[in-house]
C-alpha positions as CSV (number, residue, x, y, z in Angstrom):
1,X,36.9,-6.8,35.5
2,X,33.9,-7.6,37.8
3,X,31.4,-10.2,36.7
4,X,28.6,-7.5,36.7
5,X,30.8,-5.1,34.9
6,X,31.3,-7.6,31.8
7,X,27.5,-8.8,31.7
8,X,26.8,-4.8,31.5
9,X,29.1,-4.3,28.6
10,X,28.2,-8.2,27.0
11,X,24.5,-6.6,27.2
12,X,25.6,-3.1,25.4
13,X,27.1,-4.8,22.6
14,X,24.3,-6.5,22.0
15,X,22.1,-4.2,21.9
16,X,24.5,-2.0,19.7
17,X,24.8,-5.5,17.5
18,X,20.6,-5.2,16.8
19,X,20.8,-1.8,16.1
20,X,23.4,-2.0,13.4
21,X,21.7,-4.9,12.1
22,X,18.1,-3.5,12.3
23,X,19.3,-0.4,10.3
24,X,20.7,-2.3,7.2
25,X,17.2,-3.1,6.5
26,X,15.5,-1.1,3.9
27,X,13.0,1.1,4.7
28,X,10.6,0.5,1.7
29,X,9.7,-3.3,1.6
30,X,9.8,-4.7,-2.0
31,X,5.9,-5.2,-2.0
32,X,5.5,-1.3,-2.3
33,X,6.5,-1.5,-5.7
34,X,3.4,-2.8,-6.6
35,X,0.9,-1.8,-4.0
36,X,-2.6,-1.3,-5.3
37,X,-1.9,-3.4,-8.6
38,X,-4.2,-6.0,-7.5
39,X,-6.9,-3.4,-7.4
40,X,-5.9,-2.2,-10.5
41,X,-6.1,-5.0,-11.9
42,X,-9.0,-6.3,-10.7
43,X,-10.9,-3.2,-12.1
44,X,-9.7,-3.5,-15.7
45,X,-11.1,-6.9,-15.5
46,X,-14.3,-6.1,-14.4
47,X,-14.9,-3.1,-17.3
48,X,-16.7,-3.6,-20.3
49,X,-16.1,-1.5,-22.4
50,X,-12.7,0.3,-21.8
51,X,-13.6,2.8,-24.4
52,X,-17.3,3.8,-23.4
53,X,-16.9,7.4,-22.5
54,X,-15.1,8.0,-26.0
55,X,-18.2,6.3,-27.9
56,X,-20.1,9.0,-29.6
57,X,-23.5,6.5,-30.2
58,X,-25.1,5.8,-26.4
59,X,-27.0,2.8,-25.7
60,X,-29.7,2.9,-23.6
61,X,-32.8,5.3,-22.9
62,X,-32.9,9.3,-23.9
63,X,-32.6,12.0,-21.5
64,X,-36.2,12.6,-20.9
65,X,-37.5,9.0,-20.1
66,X,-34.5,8.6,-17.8
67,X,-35.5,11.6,-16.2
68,X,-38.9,10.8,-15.3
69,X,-38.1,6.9,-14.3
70,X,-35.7,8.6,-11.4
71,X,-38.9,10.8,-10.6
72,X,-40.8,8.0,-10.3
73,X,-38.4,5.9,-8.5
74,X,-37.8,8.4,-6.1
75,X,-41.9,8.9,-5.2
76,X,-42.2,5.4,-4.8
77,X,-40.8,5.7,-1.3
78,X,-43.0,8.7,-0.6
79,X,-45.9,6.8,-1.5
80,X,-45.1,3.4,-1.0
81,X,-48.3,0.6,-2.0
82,X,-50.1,-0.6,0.7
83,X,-48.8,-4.0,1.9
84,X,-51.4,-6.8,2.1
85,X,-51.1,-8.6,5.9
86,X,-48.6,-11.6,5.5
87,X,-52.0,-14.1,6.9
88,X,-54.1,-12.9,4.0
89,X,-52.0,-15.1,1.4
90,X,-54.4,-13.9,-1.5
91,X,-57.4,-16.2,-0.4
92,X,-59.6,-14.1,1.4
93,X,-60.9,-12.3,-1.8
């Protein structure tokens, strides 16, 4: 066998050798198992009140007042105030 010949066949082995090895490992890594937990958990630390949409008593403002501070929220970049020149300061009056 010619020097060439048994580097060739050294080289094939080896490359058979990774492929036999590389396909013994799994395909789903162990940290699947728990991908997106830390997002889970990171939301049911930052809720309140787990139980708010079940609560039949609402805290906070009725429907109509709500209503009409949106309205007025929303015109206020319609009709923004006039800004005072930044050199002014309040002292020319």
């Amino acid at each position: 066998m010619s020097a060439l010949r048994k580097k060739s066949l050294c080289m094939l082995a080896g490359v058979i050798a990774a492929n036999l090895v590389a396909a013994c490992v799994p395909t789903r890594p162990q940290w699947d198992a728990q991908f997106g937990q830390s997002v889970r958990q990171a939301q049911l630390q930052q809720t309140i009140d787990p139980n708010a949409g079940r609560d039949v008593e609402v805290n906070g403002i009725d429907g109509a007042s709500g209503r009409e501070a949106v309205i007025r929220y929303r015109n206020s970049f319609k009709d923004p105030s006039p800004v005072n020149p930044s050199f002014t300061i309040g002292v020319s009056r």
